[in-house]
N, CA and C atoms as an extended XYZ file, in Angstrom:
381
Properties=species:S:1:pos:R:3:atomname:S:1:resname:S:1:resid:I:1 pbc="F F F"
N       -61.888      210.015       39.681 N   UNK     1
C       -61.472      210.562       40.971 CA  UNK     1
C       -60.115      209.991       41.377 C   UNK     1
N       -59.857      208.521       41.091 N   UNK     2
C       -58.794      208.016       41.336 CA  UNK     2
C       -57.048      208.686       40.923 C   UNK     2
N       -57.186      209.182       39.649 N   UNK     3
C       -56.400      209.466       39.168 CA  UNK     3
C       -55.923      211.183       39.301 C   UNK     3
N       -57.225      212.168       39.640 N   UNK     4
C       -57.266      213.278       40.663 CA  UNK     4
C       -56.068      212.924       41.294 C   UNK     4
N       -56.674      211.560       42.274 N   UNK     5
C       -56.023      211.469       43.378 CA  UNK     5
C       -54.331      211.307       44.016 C   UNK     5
N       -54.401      210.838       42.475 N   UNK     6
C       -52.956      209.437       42.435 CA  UNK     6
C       -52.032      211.015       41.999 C   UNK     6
N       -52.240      211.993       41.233 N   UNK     7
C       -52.152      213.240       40.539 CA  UNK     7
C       -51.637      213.924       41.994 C   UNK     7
N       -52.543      214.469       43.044 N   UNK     8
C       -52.399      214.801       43.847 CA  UNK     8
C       -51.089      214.321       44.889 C   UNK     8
N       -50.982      213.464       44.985 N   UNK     9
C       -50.581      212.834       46.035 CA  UNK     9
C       -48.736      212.891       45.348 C   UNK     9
N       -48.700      212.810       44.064 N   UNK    10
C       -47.613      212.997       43.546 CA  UNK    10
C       -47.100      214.081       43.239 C   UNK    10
N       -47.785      215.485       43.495 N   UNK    11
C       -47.376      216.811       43.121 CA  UNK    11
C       -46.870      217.086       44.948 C   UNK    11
N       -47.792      216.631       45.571 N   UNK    12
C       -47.419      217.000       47.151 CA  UNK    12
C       -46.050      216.101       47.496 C   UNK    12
N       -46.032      214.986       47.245 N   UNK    13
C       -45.118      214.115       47.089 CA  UNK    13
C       -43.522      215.299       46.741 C   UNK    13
N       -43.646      216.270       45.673 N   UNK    14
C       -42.411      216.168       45.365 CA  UNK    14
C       -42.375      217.587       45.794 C   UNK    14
N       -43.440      218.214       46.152 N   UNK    15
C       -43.589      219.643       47.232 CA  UNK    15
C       -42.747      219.486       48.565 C   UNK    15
N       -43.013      218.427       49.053 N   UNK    16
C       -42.386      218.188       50.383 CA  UNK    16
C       -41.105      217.358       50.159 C   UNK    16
N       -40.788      216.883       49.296 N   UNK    17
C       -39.571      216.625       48.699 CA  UNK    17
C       -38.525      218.178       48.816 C   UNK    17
N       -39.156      218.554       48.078 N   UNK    18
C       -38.287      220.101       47.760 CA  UNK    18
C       -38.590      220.760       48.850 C   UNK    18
N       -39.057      220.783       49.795 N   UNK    19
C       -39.093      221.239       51.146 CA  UNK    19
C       -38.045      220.287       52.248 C   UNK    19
N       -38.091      219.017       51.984 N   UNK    20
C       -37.049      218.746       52.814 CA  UNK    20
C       -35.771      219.097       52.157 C   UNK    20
N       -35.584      219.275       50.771 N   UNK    21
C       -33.829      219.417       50.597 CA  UNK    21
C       -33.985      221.289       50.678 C   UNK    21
N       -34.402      221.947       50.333 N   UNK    22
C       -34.213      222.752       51.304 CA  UNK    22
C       -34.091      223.125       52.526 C   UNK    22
N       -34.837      222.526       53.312 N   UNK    23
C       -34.438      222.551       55.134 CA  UNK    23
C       -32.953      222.224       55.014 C   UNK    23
N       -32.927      221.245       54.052 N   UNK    24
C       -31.397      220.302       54.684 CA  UNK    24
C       -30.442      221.030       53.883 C   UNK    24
N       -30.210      221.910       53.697 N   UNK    25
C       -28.921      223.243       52.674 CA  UNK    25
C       -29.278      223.989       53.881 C   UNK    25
N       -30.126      224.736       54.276 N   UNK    26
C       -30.577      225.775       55.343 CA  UNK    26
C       -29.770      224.904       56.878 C   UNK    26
N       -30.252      223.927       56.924 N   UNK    27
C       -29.696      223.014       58.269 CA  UNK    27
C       -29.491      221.702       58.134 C   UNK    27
N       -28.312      220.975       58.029 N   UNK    28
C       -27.468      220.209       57.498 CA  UNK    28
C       -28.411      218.972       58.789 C   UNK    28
N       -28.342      219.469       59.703 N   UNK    29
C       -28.734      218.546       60.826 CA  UNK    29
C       -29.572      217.749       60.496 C   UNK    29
N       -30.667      218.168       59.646 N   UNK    30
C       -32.094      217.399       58.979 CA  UNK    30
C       -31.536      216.233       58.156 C   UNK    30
N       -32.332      215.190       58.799 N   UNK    31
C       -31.921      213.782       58.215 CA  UNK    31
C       -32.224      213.747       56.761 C   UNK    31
N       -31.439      214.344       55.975 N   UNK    32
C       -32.370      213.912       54.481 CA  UNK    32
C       -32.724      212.741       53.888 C   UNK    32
N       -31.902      212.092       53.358 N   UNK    33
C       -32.201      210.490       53.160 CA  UNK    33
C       -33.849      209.745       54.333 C   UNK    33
N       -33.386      209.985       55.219 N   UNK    34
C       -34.875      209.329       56.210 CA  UNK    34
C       -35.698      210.312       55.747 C   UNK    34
N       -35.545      211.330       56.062 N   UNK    35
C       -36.766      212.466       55.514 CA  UNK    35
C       -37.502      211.538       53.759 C   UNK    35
N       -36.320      211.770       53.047 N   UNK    36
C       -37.019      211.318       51.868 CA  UNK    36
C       -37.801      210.032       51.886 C   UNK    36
N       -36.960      209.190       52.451 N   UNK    37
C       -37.851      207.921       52.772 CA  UNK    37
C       -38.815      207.804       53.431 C   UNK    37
N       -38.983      208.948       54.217 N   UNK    38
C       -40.425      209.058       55.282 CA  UNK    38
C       -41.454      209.203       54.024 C   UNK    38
N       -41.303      210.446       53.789 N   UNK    39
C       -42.060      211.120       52.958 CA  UNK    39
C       -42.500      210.016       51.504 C   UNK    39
N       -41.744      209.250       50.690 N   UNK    40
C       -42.117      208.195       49.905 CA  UNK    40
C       -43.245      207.179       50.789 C   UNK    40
N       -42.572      206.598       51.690 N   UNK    41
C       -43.657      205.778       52.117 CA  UNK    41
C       -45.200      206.125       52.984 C   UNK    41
N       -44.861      207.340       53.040 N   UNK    42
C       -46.320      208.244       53.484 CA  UNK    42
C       -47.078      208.097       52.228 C   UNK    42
N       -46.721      208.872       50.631 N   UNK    43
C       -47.502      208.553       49.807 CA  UNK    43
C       -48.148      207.427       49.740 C   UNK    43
N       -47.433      206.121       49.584 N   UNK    44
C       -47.335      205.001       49.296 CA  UNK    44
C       -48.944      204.486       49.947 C   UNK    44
N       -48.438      204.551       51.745 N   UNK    45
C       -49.389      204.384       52.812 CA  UNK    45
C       -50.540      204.958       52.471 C   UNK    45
N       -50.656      206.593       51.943 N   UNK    46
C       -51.965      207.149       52.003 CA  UNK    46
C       -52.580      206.569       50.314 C   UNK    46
N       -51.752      206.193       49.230 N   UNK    47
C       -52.809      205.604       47.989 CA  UNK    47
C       -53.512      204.306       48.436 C   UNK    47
N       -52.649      203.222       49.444 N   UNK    48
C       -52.711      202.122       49.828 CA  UNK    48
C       -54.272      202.312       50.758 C   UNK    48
N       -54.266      202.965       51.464 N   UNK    49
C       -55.336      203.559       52.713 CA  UNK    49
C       -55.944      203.777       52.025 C   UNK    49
N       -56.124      204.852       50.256 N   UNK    50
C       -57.184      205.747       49.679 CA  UNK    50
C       -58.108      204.395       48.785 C   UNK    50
N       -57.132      203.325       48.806 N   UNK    51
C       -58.292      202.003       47.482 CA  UNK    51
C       -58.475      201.501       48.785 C   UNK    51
N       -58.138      201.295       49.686 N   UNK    52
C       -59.109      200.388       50.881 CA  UNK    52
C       -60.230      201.180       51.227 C   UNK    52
N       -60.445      202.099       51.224 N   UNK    53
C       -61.430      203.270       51.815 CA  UNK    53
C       -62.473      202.990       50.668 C   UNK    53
N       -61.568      203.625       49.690 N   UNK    54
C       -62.641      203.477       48.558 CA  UNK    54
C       -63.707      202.500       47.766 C   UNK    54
N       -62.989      201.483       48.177 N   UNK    55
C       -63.667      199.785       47.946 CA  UNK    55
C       -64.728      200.096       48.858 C   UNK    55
N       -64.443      200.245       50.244 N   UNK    56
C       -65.770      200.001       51.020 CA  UNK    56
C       -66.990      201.455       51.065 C   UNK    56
N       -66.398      202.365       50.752 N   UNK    57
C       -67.594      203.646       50.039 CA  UNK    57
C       -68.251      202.665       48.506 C   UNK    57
N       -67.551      202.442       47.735 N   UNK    58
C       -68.306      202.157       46.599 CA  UNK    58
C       -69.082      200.728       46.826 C   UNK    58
N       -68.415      199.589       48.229 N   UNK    59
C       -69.877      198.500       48.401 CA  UNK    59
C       -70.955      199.359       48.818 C   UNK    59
N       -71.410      199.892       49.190 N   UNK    60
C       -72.669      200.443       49.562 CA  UNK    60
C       -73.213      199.939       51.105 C   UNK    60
N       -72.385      199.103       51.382 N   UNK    61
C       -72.394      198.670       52.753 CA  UNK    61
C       -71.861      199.892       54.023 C   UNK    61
N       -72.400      199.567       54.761 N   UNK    62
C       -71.823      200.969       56.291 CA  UNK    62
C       -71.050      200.514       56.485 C   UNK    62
N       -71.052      199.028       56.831 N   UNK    63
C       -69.911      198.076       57.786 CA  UNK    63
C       -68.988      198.041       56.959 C   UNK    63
N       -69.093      197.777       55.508 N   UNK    64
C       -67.966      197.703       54.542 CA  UNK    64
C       -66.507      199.290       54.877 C   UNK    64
N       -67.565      200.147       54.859 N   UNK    65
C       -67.302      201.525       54.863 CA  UNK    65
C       -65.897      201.587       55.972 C   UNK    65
N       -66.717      201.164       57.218 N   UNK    66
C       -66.038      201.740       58.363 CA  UNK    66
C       -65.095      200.666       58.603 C   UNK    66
N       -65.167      199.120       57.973 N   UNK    67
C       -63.555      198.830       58.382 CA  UNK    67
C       -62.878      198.993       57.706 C   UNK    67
N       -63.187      199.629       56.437 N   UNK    68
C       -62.172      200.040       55.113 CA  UNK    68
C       -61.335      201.234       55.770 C   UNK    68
N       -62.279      202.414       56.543 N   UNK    69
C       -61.592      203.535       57.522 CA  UNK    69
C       -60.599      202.938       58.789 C   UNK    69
N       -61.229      201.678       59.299 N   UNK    70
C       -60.572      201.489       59.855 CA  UNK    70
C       -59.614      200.705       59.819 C   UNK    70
N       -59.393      200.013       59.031 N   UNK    71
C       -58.122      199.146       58.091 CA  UNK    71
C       -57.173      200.432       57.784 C   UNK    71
N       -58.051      201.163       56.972 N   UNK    72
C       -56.458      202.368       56.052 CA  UNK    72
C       -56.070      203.003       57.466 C   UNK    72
N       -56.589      203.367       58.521 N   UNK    73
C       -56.192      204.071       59.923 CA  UNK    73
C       -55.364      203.083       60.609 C   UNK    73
N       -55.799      202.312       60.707 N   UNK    74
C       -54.644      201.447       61.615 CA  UNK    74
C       -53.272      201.172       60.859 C   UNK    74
N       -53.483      200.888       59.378 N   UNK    75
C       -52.282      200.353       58.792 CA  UNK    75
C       -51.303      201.804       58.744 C   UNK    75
N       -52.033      202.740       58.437 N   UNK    76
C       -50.878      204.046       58.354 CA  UNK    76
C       -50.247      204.428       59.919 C   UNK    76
N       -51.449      204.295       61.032 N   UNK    77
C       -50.604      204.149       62.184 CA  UNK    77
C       -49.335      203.409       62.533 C   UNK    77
N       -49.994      202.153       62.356 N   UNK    78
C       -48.851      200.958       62.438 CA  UNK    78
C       -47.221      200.900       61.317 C   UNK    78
N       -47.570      201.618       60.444 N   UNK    79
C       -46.154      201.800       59.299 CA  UNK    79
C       -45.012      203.076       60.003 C   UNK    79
N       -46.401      203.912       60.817 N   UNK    80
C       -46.078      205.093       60.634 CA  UNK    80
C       -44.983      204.744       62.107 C   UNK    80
N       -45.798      204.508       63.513 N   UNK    81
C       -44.876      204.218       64.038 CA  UNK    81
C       -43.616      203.082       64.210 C   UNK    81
N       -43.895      202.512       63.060 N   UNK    82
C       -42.629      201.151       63.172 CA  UNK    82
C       -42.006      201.857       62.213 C   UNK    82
N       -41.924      202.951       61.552 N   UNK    83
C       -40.737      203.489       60.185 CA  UNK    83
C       -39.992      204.512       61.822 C   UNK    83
N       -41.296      205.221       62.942 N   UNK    84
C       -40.229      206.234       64.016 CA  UNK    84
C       -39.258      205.473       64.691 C   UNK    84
N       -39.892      204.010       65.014 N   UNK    85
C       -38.924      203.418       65.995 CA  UNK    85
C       -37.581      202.648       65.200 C   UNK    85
N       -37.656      202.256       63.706 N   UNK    86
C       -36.839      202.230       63.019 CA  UNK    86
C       -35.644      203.252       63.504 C   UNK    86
N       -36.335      204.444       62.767 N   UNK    87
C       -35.183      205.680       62.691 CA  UNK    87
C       -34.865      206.189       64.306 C   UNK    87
N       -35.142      205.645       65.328 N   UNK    88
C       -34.851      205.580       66.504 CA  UNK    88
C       -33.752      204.777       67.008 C   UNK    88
N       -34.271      203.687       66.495 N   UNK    89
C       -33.358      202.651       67.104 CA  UNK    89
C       -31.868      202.926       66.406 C   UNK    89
N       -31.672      203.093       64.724 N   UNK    90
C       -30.949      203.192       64.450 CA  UNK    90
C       -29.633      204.143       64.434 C   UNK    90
N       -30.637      205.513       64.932 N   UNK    91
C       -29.333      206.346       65.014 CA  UNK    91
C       -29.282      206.438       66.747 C   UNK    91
N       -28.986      205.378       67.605 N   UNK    92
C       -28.542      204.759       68.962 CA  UNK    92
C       -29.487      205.983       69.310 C   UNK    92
N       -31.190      206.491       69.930 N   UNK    93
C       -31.807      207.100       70.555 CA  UNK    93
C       -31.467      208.505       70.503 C   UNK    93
N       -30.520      208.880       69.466 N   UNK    94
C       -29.914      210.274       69.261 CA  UNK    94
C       -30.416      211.023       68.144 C   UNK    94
N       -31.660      211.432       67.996 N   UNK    95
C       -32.479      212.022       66.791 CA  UNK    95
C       -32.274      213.349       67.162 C   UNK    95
N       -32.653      214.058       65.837 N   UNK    96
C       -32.905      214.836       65.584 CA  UNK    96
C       -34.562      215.564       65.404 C   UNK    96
N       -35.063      216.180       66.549 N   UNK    97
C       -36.626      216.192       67.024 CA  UNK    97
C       -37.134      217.157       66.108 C   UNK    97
N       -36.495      218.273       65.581 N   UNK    98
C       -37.537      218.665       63.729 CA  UNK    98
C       -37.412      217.629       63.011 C   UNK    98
N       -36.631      216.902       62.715 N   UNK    99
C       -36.816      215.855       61.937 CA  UNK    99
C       -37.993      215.076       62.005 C   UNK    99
N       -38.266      214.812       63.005 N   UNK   100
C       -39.575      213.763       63.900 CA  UNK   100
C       -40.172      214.737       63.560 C   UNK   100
N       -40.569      216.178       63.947 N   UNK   101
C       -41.909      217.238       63.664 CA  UNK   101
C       -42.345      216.959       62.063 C   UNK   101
N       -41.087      217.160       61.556 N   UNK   102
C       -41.585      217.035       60.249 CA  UNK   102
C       -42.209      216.181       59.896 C   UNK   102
N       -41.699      214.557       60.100 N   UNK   103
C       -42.304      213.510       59.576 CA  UNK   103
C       -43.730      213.736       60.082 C   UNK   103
N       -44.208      213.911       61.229 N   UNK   104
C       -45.252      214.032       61.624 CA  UNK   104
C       -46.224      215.004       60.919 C   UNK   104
N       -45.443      216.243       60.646 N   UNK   105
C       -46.203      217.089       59.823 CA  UNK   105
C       -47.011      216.907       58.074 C   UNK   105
N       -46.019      215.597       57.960 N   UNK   106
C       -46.361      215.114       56.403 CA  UNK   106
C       -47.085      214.275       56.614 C   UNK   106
N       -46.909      213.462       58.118 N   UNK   107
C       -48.207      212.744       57.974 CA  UNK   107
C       -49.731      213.115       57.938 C   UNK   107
N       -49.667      214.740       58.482 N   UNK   108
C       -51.045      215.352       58.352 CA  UNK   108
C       -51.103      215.890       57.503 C   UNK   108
N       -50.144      216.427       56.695 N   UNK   109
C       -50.801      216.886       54.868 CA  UNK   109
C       -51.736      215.461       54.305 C   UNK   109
N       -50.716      214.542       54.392 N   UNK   110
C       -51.121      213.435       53.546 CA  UNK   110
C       -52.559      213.002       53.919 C   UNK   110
N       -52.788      212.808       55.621 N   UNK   111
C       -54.110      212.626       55.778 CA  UNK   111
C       -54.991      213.780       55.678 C   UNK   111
N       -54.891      214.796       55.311 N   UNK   112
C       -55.872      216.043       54.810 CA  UNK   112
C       -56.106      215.864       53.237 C   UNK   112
N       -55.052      215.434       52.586 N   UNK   113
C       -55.185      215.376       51.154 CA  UNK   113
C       -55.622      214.019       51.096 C   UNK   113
N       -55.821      212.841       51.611 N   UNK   114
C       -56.746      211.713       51.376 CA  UNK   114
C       -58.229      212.201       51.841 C   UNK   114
N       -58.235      212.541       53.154 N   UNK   115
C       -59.678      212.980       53.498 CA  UNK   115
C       -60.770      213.798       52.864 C   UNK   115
N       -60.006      214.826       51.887 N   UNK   116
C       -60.709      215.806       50.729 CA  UNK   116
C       -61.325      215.100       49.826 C   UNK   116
N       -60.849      214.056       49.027 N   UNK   117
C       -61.959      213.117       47.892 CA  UNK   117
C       -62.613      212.090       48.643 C   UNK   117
N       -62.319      211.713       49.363 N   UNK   118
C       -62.959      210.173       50.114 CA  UNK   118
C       -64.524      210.978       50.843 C   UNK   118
N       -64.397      212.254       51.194 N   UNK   119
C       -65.560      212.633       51.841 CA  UNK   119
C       -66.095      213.036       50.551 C   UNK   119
N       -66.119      213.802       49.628 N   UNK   120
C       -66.595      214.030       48.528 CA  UNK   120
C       -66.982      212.846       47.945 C   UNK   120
N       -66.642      211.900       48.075 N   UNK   121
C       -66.842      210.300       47.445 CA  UNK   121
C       -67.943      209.920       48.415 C   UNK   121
N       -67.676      210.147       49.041 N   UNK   122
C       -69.134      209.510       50.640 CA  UNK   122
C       -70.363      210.605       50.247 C   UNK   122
N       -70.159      211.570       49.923 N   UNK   123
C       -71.556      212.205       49.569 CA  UNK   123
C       -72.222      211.753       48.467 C   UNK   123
N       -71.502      211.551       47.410 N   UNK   124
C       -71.841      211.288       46.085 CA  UNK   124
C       -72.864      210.345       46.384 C   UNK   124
N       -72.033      209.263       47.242 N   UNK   125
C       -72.719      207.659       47.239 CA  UNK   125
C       -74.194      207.967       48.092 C   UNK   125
N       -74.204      209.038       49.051 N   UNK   126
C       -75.527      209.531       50.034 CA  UNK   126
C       -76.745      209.164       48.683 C   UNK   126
N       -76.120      210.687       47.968 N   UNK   127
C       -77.153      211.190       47.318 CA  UNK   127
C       -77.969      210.055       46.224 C   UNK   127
């Protein structure tokens, strides 16, 4: 399943790659460089989130389970908003707000495409 996963995460990886350098030929305005760097460390965050999750589905423990969910949730929160206020601070409070949609928008592919095996992984372990 792991490698499904790792598979996955690297085809979307370079989907939304080629979606941001297209935006950015279409509209120059789009931060590309941050875009790309958003988008790398989203993968990064969601494999990082997908073996913490997964450790605590495969102890067989509940409690294991749910701070493994809640470890990979907080840490992708916490990256996620210290990479916005980064790219905030740096270009002096003068962003570009599709830019921000977007990042945001990859952050919900990425958590839809972790959530698809990890629940399939939680049934397995039910049954």
């Amino acid at each position: 399943m792991q490698h499904k996963f790792v598979l996955s995460i690297v085809i979307v990886c370079l989907i939304l790659s080629g979606l941001i350098y297209y935006l950015f030929t279409q509209n120059p305005a789009y931060d590309f460089p941050t875009l790309i760097i958003a988008n790398l460390l989203l993968a990064v965050v969601s494999l990082l989130s997908f073996n913490i999750i997964k450790r605590g589905i495969e102890s067989g423990n509940a409690n294991a389970f749910v701070r493994g969910k809640m470890t990979g949730t907080l840490i992708k929160f916490f990256v996620c908003i210290s990479a916005l206020l980064i790219y905030v601070f740096l270009n002096n409070r003068q962003v570009h707000k599709p830019s921000l949609f977007l990042f945001l928008g990859m952050y919900v592919v990425y958590n839809a495409i972790e959530a698809v095996p990890l629940s399939k992984m939680a049934r397995k372990k039910d049954e």
